[in-house]
C-alpha positions as CSV (number, residue, x, y, z in Angstrom):
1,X,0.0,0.0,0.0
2,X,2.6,2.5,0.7
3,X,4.2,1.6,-2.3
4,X,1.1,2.7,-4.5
5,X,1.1,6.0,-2.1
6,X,4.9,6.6,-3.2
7,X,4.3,5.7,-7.0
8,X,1.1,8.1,-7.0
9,X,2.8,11.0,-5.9
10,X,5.8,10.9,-7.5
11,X,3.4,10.2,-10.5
12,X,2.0,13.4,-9.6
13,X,5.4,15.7,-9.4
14,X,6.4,14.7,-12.7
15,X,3.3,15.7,-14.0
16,X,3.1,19.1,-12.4
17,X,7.2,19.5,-13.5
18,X,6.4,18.5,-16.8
19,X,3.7,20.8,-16.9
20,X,5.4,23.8,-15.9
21,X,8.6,22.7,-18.4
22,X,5.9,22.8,-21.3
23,X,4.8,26.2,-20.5
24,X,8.1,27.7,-20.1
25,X,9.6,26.1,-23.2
26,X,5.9,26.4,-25.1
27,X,4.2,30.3,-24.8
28,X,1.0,30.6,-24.9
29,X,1.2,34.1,-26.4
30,X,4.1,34.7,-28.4
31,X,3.8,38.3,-30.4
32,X,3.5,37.5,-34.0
33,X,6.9,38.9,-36.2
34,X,5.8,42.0,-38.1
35,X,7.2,41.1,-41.5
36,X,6.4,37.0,-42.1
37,X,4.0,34.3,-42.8
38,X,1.7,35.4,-40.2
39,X,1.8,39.2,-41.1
40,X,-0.4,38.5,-43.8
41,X,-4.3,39.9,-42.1
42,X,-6.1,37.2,-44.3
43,X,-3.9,34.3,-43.3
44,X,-5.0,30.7,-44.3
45,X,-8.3,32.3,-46.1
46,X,-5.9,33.6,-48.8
47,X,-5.2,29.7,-49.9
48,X,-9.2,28.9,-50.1
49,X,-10.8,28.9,-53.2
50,X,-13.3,31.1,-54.0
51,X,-16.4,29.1,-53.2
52,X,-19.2,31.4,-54.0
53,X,-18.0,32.2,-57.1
54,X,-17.7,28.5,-58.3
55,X,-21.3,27.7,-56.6
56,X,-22.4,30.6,-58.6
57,X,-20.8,29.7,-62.2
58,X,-21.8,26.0,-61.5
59,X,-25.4,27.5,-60.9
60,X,-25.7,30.3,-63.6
61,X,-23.5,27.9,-66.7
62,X,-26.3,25.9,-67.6
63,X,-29.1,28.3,-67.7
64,X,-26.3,30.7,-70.2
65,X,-25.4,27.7,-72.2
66,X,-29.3,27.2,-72.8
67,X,-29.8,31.1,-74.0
68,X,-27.5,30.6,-76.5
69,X,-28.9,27.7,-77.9
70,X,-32.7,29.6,-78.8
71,X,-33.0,30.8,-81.8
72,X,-36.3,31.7,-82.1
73,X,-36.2,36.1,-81.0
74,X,-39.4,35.9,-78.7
75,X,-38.5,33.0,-76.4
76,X,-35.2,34.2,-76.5
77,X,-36.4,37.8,-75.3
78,X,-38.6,35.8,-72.7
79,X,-35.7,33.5,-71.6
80,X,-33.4,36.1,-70.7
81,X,-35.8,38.8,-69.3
82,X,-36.6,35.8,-66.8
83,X,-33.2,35.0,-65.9
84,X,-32.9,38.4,-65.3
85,X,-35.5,38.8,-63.0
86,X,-34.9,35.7,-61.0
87,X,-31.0,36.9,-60.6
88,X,-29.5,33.6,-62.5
89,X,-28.1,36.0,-65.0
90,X,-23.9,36.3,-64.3
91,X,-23.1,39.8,-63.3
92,X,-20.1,40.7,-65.3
């Protein structure tokens, strides 16, 4: 029993030493350099594509594609004058 006693607190020292090494060698708030990877304001979002605008062109492509496929000048009128209104045609 007093063996278990030992072994748990010496357990527990090293962990609390361990602990404090971490922090010391490890800080938690370490100013950023002013001229480096991590000046840049936008950071990681630079490397994402741009999503909405490859929702939107995978969106909009089709219904374009189809517009220039009418020939006849009414429906073609009527085709775009509803893409318009429902906001499917691209802004440029």
């Amino acid at each position: 029993m007093v063996k278990v006693v030992i072994s748990f607190c010496s357990g527990v020292v090293v962990c609390i030493l361990l602990l404090f090494t971490v922090k010391l060698v490890m800080p938690a708030f370490a100013a950023a350099p002013e001229n480096g990877p991590s000046a840049n304001k936008e950071g990681l979002s630079s490397l994402v594509p741009d999503i909405e605008g490859i929702y939107r062109k995978a969106l909009v492509m089709p219904f374009e594609e189809a517009e220039k496929k009418i020939t006849d000048p009414d429906i073609a009128a009527y085709y775009g004058k509803l893409l318009d209104e429902t906001g499917l045609r691209s802004q440029k």
